[in-house]
N, C-alpha and C positions, 0 to 999 in steps of 0.2 A: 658751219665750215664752208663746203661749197655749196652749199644750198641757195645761193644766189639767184642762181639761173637756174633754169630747166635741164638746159645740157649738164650744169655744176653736182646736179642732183641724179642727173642721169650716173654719173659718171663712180657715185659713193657707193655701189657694192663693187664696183673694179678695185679703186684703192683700198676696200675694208680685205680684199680675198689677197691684195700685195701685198699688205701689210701682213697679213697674216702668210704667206709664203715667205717674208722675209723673215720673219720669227721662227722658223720653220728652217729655215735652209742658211742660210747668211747666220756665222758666228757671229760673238756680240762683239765683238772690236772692228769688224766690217761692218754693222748697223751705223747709220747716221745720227747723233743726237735725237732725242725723242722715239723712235721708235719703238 
């Protein structure tokens, strides 16, 4: 996924903890496809 880069890799518990905030808090018709 981002793992490209160092910073890309830096960056994947950030979006793992949004992503899981957004399942969490944001109905499912506010979610954007995929999540």
């Amino acid at each position: 996924m981002y793992r490209l880069t160092e910073a890309g890799a830096a960056l994947e518990p950030a979006l793992d903890e949004l992503g899981e905030w957004a399942k969490k808090y944001l109905p499912d018709d506010e979610r954007p496809e995929g999540c």
